[in-house]
MARBA-3410 file (N, C-alpha, C, O; in Angstrom, 1 decimal):
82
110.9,82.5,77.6,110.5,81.4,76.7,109.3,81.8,75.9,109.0,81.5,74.7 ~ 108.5,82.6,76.9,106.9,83.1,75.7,107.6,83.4,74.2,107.5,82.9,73.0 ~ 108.5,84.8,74.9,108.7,85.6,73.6,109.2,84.4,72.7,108.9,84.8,71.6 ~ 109.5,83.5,72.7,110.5,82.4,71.6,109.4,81.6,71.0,109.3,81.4,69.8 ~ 108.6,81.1,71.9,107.6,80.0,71.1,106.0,80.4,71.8,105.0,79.6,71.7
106.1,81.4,72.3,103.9,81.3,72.9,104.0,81.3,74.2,104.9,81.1,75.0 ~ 102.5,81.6,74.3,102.2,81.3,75.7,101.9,80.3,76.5,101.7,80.3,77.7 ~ 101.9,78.9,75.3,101.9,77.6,76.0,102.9,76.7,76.1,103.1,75.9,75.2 ~ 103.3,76.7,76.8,104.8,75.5,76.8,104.8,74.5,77.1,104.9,74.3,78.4 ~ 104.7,73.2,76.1,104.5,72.1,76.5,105.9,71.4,76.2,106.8,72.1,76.6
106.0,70.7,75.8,107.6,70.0,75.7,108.4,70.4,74.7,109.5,70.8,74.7 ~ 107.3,70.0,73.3,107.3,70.6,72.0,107.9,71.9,71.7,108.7,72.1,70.8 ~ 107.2,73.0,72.9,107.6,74.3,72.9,108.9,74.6,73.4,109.7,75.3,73.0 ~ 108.8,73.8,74.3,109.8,74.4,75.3,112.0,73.3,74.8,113.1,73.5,75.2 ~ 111.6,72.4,73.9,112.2,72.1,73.1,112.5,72.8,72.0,113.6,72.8,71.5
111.3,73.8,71.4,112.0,74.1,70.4,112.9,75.7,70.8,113.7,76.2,70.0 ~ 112.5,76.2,72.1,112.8,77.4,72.6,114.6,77.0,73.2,115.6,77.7,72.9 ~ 114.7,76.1,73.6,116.1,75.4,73.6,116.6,75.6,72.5,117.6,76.4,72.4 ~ 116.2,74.9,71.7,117.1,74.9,70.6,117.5,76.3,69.8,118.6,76.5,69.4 ~ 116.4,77.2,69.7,116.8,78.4,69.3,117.6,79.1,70.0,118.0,80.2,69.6
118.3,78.6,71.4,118.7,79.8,72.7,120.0,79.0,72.7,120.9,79.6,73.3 ~ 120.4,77.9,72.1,121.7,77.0,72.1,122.4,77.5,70.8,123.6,77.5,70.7 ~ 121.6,77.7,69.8,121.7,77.7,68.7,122.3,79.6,68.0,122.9,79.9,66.9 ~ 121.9,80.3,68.8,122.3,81.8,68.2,122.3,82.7,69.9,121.7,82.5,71.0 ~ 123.4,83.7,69.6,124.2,84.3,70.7,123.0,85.1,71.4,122.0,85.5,70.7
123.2,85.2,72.9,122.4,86.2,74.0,122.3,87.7,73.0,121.2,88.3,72.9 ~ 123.2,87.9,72.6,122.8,89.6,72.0,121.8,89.3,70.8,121.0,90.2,70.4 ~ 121.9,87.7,70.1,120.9,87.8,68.9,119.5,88.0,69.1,118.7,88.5,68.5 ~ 119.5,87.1,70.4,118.0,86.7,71.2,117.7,88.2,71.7,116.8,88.9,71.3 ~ 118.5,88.6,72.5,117.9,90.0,73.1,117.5,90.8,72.5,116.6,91.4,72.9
118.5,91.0,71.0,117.7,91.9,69.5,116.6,91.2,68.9,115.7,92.0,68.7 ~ 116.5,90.0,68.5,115.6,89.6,67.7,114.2,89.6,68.4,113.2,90.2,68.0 ~ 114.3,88.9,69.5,112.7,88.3,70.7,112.5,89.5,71.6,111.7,89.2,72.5 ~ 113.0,90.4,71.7,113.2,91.7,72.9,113.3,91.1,74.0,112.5,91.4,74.8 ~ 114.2,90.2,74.3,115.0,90.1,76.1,115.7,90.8,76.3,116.2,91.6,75.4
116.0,90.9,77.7,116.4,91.9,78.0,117.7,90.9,78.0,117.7,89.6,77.9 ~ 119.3,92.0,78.0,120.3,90.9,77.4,120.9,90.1,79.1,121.5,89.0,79.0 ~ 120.8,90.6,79.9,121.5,90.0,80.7,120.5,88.7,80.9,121.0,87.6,81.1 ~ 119.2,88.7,80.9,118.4,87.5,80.6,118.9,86.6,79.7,119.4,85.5,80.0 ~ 118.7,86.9,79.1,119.3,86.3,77.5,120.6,85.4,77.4,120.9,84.6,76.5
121.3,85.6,78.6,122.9,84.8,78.9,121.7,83.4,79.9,122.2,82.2,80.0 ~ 120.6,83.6,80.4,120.6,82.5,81.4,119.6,81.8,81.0,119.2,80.9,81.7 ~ 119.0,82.2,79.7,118.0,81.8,79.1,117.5,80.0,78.9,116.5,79.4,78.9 ~ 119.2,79.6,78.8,119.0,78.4,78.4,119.2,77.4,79.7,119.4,76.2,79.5 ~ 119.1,78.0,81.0,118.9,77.3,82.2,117.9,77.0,82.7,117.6,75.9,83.1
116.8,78.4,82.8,115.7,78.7,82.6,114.9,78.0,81.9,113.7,77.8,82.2 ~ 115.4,77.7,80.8,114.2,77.0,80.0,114.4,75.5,80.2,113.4,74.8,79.8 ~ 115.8,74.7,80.8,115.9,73.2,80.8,115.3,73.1,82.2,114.8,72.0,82.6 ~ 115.3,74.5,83.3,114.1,74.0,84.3,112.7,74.0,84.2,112.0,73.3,84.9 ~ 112.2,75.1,83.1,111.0,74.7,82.8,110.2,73.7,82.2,109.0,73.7,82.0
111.6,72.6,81.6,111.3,71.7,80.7,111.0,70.5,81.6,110.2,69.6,81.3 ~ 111.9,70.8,82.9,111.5,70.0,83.8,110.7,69.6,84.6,110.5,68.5,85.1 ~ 110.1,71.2,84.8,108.7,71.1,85.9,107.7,70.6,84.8,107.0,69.6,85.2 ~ 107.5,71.0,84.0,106.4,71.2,82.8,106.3,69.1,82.6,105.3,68.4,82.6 ~ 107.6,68.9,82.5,107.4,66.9,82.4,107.2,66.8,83.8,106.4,65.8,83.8
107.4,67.1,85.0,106.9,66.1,86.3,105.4,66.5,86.3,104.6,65.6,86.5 ~ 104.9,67.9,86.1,103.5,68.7,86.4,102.7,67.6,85.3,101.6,67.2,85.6 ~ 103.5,67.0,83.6,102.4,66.4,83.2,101.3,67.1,81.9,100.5,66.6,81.2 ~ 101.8,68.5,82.1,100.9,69.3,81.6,101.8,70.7,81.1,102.7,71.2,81.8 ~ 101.2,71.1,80.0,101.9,72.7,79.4,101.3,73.6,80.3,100.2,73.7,80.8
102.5,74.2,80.3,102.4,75.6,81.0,102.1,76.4,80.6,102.4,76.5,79.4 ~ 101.1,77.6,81.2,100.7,78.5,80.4,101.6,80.0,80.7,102.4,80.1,81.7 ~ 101.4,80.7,80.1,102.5,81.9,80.9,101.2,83.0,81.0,100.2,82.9,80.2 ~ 101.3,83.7,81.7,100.4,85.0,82.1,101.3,85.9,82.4,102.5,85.7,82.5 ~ 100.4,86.9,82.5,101.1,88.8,83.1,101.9,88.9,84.3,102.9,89.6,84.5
101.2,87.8,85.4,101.4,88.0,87.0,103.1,87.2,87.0,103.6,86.6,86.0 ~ 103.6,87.4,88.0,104.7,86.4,88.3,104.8,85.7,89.6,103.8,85.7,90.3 ~ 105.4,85.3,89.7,105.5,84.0,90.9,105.1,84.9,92.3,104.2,84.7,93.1 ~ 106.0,85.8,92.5,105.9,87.1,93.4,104.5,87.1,94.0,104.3,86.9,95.2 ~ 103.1,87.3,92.5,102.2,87.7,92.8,101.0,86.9,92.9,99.8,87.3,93.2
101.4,85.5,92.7,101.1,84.0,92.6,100.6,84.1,93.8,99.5,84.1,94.2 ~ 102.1,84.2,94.4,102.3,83.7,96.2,101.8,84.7,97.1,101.8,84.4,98.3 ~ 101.4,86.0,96.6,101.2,86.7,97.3,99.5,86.1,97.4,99.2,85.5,98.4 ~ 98.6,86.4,96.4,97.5,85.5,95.9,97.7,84.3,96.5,97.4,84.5,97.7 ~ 98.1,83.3,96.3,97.8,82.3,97.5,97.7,82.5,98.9,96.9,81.7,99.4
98.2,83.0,99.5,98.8,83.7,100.8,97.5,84.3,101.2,96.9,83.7,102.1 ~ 97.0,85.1,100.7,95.3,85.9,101.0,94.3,85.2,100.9,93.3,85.1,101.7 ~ 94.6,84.5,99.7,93.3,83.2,100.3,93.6,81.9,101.6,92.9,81.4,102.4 ~ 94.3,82.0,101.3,94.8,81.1,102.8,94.3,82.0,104.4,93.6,81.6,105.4 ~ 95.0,83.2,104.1,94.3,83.4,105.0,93.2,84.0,105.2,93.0,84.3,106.4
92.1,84.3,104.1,91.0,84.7,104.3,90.0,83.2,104.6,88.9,83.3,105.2 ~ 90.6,81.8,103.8,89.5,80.4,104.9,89.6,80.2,106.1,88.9,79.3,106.6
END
């Protein structure tokens, strides 16, 4: 979703990242925004669950470098280093 609309995804964003991913084919998205294409088929599930966390959380999401992987690993170390 960054590549489509930014690094911040607020509803706004993440609406209009829908609409582009409903709107033109996985091969256009994977050429035009550089996804990779087999992404690019699930893109628009992906983005109605981040539509969803993003309205219960309340707040835009921001996207960074790290992934969930390394989130959890990062939480995990401080947890157990208190």
């Amino acid at each position: 979703a960054r590549r489509l609309v930014g690094d911040t995804l607020g509803a706004e964003e993440l609406r209009e990242a829908l609409r582009i991913v409903v709107a033109k084919h996985p091969r256009t998205i994977a050429r035009r925004y550089g996804v990779d294409r087999a992404r690019a088929h699930i893109l628009p599930a992906g983005i109605v669950l981040l539509a969803e966390v993003q309205r219960r959380l309340g707040v835009p999401l921001h996207v960074c470098d790290g992934g969930i992987r390394e989130g959890a690993v990062l939480a995990s170390a401080d947890a157990l280093a208190a």
